[in-house]
N, C-alpha and C positions, 0 to 999 in steps of 0.2 A: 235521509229517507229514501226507500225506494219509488222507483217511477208504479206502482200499483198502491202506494201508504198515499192516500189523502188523509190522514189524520192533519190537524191544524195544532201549532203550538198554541197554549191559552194562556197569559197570564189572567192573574185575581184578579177581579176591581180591588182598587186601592193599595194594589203594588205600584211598587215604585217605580217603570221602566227601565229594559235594561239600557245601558249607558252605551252609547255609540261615537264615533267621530267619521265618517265619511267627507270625500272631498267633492264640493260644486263645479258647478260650471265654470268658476273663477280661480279653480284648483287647490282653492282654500276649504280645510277642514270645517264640518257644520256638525253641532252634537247638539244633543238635547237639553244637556246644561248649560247652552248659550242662552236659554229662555227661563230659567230655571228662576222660579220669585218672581218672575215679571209679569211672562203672560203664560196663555195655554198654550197646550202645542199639540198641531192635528198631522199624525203620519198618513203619506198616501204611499200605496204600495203599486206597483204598477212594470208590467212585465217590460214594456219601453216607452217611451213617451209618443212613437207612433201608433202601439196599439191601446196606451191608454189615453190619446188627446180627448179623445170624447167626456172622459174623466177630469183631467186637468184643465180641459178647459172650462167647464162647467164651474170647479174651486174659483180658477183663474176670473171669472167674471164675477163670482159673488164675494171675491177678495177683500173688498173693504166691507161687507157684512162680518166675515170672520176679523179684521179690524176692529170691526168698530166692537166686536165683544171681546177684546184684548186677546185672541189668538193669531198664533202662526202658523203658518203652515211649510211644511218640508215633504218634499215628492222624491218617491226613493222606486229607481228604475234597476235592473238588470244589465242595464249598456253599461262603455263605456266613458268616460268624463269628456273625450271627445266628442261622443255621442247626442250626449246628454246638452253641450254647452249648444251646439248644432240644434236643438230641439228648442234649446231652452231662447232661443233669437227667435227661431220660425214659428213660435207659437205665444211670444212677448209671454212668457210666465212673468207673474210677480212675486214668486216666492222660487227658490231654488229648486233644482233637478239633481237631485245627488247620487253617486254611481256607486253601486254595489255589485261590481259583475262576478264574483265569488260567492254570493249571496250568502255573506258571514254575519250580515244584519237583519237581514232578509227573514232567514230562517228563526229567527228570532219573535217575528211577529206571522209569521205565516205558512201557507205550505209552499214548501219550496223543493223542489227537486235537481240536488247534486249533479244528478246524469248527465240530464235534460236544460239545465238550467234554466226550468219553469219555474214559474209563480203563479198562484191566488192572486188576484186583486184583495188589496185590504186597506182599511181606513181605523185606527186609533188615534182614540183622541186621550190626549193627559191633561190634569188640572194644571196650576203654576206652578203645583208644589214638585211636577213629576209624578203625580201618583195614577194610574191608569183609571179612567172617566167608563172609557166604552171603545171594544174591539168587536172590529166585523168583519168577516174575512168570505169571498165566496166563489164563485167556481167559474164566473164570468162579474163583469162590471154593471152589464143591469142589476146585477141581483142584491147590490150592495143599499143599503136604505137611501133615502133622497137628502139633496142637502140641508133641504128644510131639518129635519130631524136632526143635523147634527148641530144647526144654529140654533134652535130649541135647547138642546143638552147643555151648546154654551151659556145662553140665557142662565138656565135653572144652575146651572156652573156657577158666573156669577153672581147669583143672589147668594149661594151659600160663600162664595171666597171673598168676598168682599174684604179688599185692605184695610 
């Protein structure tokens, strides 16, 4: 994309995410199919974890809410896995910080610009099956819905998926 396309990549609801493997702060690969059949899974998109703490830490504290409605959650930065692991101590996250500094996954759920190697802030959520719930992507981190709305979505998730 170029630095003046804010176009946002979209997928459907009820596609199936694209399939990724990124490495954590533990340097071990995390993909979307490690959750696949079990529980949901919530992407947060986030340009570093210094400029998105405000963001992760708000998930990070309502962590056993998305718990307790059988999701996970996976926080996908721009740094790198050094970075990221440094972020991922100083702000006690409970779910992983995964690094995309090529923004080859990135680009996949949001605007991302090659040049500049910005980002959108964005939040997708998929059911257990993998299949896309709800994408939001927007041009700063307030402007993203609250988290109430997205444990709501689980809820209503829930009732329909039930094992």
């Amino acid at each position: 994309m170029t630095h003046n396309d804010t176009s946002y990549p979209t997928l459907e609801t009820g596609q199936i995410i694209p399939a990724f493997s990124l490495p954590g702060p533990d340097g071990m690969p995390h993909s979307p199919w490690d959750y696949k059949q079990r529980e949901h899974l919530l992407l947060l998109f986030v340009q570093s974890a210094k400029a998105g703490q405000d963001l992760l830490q708000t998930f990070a504290r309502h962590y056993p809410d998305f718990r307790e409605e059988a999701c996970a959650i996976l926080a996908i930065t721009a740094d790198p896995v050094i970075t990221n692991l440094q972020a991922q101590e100083e702000l006690r996250l409970p779910f992983p910080l995964l690094s995309d500094p090529q923004g080859n996954v990135i680009a996949h759920y949001t605007f991302w610009d090659s040049a500049t190697h910005k980002l959108h802030p964005g939040i997708v959520l998929a059911d257990r099956y993998g299949a896309l719930y709800q994408q939001e992507t927007a041009a700063n981190e307030a402007e993203l819905p609250a988290i109430t709305e997205w444990l709501e979505s689980l809820q209503y998730l829930n009732k329909l998926c039930t094992p």
